[in-house]
Phi, psi and omega in degrees: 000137176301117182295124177279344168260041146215181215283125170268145172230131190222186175252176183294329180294317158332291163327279204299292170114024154204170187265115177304171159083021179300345188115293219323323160313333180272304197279344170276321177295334163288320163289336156320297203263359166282320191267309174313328155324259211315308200286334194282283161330320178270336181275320180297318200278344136274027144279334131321300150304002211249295165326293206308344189278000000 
């Protein structure tokens, strides 16, 4: 019979069942500030045309 008191310890890739630190925080984070840029740009600039008139 198996002793029940004791303790598994596995690792975090285990756990998670992938490997951290890959980059994936950085391509989200730059598309976060890509699409506010873009999203920003389609709005000043005929707001900006709009004015000149």
């Amino acid at each position: 019979m198996a002793d029940t008191n004791e303790t598994v310890r596995i690792s975090e890739e285990a756990a998670r069942g992938a490997v951290t630190n890959t980059g994936l925080r950085y391509v989200l984070g730059f598309s976060l500030a890509f699409a506010v840029i873009a999203m920003s740009l389609v709005w000043i600039i005929p707001a900006l045309a709009r004015a000149a008139h």
